[in-house]
C-alpha positions in Angstrom: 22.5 77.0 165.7 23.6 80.6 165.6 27.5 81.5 165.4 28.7 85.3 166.7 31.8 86.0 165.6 33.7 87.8 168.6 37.4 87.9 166.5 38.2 87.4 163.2 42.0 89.2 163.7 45.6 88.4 163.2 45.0 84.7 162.4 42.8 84.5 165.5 39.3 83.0 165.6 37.1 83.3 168.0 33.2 82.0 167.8 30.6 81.8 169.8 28.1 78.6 168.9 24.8 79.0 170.5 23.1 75.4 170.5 19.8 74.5 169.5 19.9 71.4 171.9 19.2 72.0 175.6 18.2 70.5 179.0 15.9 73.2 179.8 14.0 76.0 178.1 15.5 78.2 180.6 19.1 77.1 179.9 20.7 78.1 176.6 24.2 75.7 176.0 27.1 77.7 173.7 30.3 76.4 172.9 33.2 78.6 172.5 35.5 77.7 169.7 39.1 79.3 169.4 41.4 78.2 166.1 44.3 79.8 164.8 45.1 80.1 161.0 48.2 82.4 161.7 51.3 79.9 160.2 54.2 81.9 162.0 53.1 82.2 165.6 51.0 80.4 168.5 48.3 81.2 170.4 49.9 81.0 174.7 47.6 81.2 177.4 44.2 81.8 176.3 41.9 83.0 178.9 37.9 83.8 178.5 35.8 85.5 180.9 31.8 86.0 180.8 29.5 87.7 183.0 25.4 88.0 182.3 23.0 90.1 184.0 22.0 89.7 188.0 19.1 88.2 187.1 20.6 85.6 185.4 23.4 82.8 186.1 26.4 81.8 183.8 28.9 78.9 184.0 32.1 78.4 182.1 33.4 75.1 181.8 37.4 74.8 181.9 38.7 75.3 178.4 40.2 72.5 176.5 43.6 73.7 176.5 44.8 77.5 176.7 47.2 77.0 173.7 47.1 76.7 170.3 50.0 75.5 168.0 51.2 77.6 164.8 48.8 76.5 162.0 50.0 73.7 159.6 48.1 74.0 157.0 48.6 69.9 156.0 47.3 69.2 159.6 43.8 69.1 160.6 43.4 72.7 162.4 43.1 72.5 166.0 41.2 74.3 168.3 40.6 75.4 171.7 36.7 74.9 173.1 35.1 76.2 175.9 31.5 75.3 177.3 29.1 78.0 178.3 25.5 77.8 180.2 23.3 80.5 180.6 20.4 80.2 182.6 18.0 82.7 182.2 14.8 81.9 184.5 12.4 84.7 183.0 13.7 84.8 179.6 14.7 88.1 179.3 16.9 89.3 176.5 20.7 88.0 177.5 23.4 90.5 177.0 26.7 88.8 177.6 29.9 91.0 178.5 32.8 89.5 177.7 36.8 89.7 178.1 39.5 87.3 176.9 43.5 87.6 176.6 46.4 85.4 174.6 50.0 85.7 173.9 50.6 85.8 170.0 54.5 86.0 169.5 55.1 87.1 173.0 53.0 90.1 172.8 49.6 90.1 175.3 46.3 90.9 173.2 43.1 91.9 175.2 39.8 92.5 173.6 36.7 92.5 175.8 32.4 93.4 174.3 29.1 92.9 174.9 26.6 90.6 173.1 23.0 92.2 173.4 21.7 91.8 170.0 21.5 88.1 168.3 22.0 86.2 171.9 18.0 84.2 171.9 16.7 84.7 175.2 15.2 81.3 175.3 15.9 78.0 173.4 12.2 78.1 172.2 13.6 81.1 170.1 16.4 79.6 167.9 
């Protein structure tokens, strides 16, 4: 699989895990992962947004949860996922614009990019 880092800030994770696995050649599958290593404050009301070019179609599944607990380092880490289909009919390259938002100790964070370079166009390329 390939993993793009989209934060690595504050405590906050944020990953993007493109999977090798699909149901199509057309159809790439990602999983959005979310943990938080930060020991003195949580992560409230996480919220991801994704849009792909026209000529392509995008669904976000519902998140697992939208918050994260302060990390314990005895505990297993938690985390929050988030599924995410692309279907992209002609294979062309996929560049993925992106937005997402948290509360970490009260205090809103935004951070929003684009992904055009390391998103495969096509399963067959991964």
């Amino acid at each position: 699989s390939i993993n793009i880092k989209l934060i690595h800030q504050t405590g906050v994770h944020c990953v993007l895990h493109i999977a090798r696995d699909s149901p199509r050649p057309d159809v790439i599958v990602s999983v959005l992962t979310i943990t938080n290593t930060n020991t003195s404050n949580a992560i409230n009301n996480f919220h991801f947004q994704a849009a792909v070019p026209k000529n392509m179609r995008i669904k976000l599944q519902n998140p697992s949860t939208s918050d994260l607990p302060v990390y314990n380092p005895i505990l297993p880490a938690q985390a929050i996922t988030q599924i995410l289909i692309v279907s992209n009919p002609n294979k062309e390259p996929v560049r993925l614009n992106y937005k997402l938002s948290y509360y970490l100790s009260g205090e809103q964070i935004n951070e929003s990019g684009e992904i055009d370079n390391g998103f495969p166009s096509s399963i067959d390329l991964i």
